[in-house]
N, C-alpha and C positions, 0 to 999 in steps of 0.2 A: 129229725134231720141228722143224717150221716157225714163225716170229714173223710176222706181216703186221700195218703199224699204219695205220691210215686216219687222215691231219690234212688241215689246209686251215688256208688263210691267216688265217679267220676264223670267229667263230660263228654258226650259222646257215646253211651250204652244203648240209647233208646228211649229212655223215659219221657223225652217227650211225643217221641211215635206214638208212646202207649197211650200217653193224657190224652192227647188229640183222638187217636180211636175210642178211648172209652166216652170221650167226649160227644159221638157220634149214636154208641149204644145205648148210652144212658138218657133217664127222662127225667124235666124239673130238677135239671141241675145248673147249677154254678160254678164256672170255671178260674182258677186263679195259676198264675207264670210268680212263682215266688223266685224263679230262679234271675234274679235282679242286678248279680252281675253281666250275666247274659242272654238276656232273655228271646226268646227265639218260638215260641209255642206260637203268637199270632201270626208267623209265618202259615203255620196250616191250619190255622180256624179263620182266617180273612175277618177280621172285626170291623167294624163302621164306630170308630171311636163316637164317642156322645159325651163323654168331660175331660179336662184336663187340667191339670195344678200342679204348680212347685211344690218337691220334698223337702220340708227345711228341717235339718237336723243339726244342724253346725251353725258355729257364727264363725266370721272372719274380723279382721282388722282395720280398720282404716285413719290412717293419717291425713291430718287437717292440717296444711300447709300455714293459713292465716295464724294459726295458735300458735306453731313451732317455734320455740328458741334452737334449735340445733343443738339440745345439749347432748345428743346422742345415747342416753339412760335405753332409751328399746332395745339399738340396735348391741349395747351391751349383754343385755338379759336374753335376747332372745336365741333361744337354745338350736333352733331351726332354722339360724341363718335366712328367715323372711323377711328382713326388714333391706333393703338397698337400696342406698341414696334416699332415705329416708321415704319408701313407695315399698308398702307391702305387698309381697308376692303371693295371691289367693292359693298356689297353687302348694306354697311349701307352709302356708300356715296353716297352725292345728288350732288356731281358736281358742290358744289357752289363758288367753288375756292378762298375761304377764307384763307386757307392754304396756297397756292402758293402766295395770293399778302403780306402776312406778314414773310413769309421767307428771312432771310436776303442773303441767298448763295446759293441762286435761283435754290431751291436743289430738287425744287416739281414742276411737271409741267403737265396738265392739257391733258390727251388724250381721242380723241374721242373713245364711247362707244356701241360696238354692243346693242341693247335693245329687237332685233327681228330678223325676216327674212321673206323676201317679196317672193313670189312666182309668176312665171306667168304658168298656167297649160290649157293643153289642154284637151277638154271633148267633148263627141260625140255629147253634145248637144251647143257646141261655146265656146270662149275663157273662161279663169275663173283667176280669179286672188283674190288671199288669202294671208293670212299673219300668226306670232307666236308672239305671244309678248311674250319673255323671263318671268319668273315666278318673280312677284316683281318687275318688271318694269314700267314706269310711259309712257305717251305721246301716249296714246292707242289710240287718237283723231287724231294726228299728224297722227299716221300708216293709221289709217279712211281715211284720208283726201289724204293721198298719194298712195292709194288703188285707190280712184276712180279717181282720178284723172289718172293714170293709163288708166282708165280702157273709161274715155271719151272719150281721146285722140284716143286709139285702135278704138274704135266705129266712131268717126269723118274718122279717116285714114279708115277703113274697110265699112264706110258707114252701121254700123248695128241702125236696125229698134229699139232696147231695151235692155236697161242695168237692171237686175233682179238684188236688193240689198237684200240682208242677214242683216238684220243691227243688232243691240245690242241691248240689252236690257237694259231696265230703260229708264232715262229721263237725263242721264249725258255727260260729255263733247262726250264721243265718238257715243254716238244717237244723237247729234246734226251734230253731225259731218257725219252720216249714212243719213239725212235724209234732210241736207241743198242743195236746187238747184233741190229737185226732183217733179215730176211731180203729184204723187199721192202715199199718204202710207196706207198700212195695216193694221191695228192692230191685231194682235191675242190675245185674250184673254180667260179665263175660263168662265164659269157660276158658280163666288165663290165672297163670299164678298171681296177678294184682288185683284181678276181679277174686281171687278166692280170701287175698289178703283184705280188700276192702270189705267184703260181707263180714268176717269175724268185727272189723271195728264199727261197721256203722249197725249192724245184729245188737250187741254191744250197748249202742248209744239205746234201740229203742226199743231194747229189754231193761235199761232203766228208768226210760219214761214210761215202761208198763205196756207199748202198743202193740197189740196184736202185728205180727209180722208174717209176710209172708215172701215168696223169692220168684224170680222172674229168670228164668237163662236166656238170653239175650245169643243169636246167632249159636246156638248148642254145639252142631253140625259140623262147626270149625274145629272141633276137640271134644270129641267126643269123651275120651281118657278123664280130661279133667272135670268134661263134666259130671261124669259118673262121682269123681272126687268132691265138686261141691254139694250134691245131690247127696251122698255120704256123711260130709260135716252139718246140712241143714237136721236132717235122722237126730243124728246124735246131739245138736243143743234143741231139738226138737221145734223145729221152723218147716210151716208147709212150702212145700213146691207148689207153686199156683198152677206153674206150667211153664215148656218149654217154647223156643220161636226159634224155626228154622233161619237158617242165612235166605235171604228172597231176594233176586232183583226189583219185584215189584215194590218192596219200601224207596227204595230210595227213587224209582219212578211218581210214586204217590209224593214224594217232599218235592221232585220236580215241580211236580203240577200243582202243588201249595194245596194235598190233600190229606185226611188222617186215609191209611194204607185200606182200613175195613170198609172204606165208600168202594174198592174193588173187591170183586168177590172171589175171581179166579188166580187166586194163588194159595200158598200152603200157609204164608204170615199171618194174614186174616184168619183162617180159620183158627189160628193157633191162639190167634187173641181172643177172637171171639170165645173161645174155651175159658182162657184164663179171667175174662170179665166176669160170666157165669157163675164161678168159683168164689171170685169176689165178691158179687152181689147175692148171692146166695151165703154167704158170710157174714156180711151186714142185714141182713136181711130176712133170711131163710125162705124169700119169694125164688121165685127164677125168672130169666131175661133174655131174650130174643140174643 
C-alpha cells in the first residue's frame, strides 16, 4: 500500500483538480481532504456521508455561578481577556486553565471542546475520509494526523493498493503533518514568481522528510518564460517534472458540474493529467495505468 499527497505553496493552484482526477484513474484507493482549514475536495467527488463525530482537541472554561464568591482572581490572571462579567468567552479562550488552578472555590472547571467534525464518506471512486475545522480554531495538524490515520488503518483492514492525500497548503504544522510517512509528493505550483518562490520552500520541507518529489505546472501556458525558469530550478536541485497542464476552460466547467475534469475526455487538461498520473503510478509502482 502506497501514500501519494498533492500540496502546493498555496490555495488555489489546482491540487485538488488533480486529487479528484486521479481519484477517477486510480483503482482500490482511499481518498483523504487533509486540507482542513478549507476543505473543498467533496465538492467534486459528491460523498454519501456514513459517520460523523466531534474533533475534540481543546478544552475550554466554564464558570459555575452557584460556587462564585466574585472575588475576581480569573478575571485577574487571565492573560486573554476571556473572562467577562464573570462568563467565559469560548471564543477568546485558549484552554490554558489558569483560571481554574487559582480559584479558591473550585468554581471554574475545564471541559472538553468540540474544535471540528471528522467525517467518514463514501464515493464511487473508494472510501473518503475529511474533516471541518470550526472557524478560529487551532490543532489543524492534530485533525491531519487523525485523518490519516483513519484512513491507513481502513486501507491495512480493506487491503487497498493507495491512499490519494489532498494536503494543505504552505509549509506549516498541518503540511507536515499531510505529508509525513508518504511515499511520494506533488507539488503544484504556477508559472509566477511566488509559485517559483513557494517550490524552493516547500522542495525544501520534503527533501527533509526524505519524500520523493515531484512538480506539477499548473496553467504553464500563462508564462511560458517562467516556466521554462521553474522547469530549470527543478534540473538543478534535481526534482522531476511530472508534467505540464495547459490553462483549459474545460477545468473550471468540470468544478461547475461538481466533477474531477478527466470524467471529460475532449480537452487538452485531461490529457495532460492523464500523462502525469501515468508517470506517478508507474513511480510507485513500476506497473502502468489507463
Amino acid at each position: 500500500m502506497k501514500q501519494i499527497v498533492i500540496i502546493s505553496g498555496k490555495g488555489g493552484t489546482g491540487k485538488t483538480t488533480l486529487t479528484a482526477s486521479f481519484a477517477l484513474l486510480a483503482e482500490n484507493v482511499i481518498l483523504c481532504d487533509c486540507d482542513v482549514d478549507a476543505a473543498d475536495l467533496f465538492l467534486l467527488l459528491g460523498p454519501q456521508k456514513q459517520q460523523e463525530e466531534d474533533f475534540i482537541s481543546s478544552q475550554k472554561a466554564v464558570i459555575y455561578n452557584e460556587k462564585c464568591t466574585r472575588c475576581m482572581k480569573c478575571v485577574s490572571v487571565c492573560r486573554f481577556d476571556a473572562i467577562i462579567d464573570l462568563k467565559v468567552d469560548p471564543v477568546k479562550c485558549e484552554g490554558c486553565g489558569v483560571c481554574e488552578l487559582v480559584c479558591p472555590e473550585n468554581a471554574i472547571t475545564m471541559i472538553d471542546h468540540a474544535d471540528g467534525k471528522l467525517y467518514t464518506s463514501g464515493t464511487e471512486y473508494g472510501p473518503f475520509f475529511h474533516a471541518r475545522l470550526n472557524p478560529g480554531s487551532g490543532n489543524s495538524g492534530k485533525l491531519v494526523t487523525e485523518i490519516r490515520k483513519r484512513s491507513f488503518k481502513l486501507a491495512q483492514d480493506e487491503k487497498k493498493d493507495l491512499i490519494i492525500i489532498d494536503g494543505s497548503p504552505g509549509i506549516g504544522c498541518p503540511v507536515i503533518a499531510s505529508i509525513s510517512g508518504t511515499d511520494l509528493a506533488l507539488i503544484v505550483i504556477e508559472p509566477t514568481l511566488s509559485g517559483e518562490h513557494d517550490l524552493k520552500r516547500i522542495a525544501g520541507l520534503t527533501e527533509h522528510f526524505k519524500i520523493r518529489t515531484f512538480v506539477c505546472i499548473n496553467k504553464y501556458d500563462i508564462n511560458e518564460e517562467m516556466t521554462k525558469k521553474i522547469e530549470t530550478l527543478c534540473k538543478e536541485n534535481e526534482i522531476t517534472v511530472a508534467g505540464r497542464i495547459p490553462y483549459d476552460p474545460a477545468v473550471i466547467k468540470a468544478m461547475v458540474d461538481q466533477q474531477p475534469v478527466v470524467r471529460f475526455s475532449d480537452n487538452r487538461a485531461t490529457d495532460a493529467i492523464k500523462k502525469i498520473w501515468r508517470k506517478l503510478y508507474e513511480e510507485l509502482s513500476g506497473g502502468s495505468k489507463k
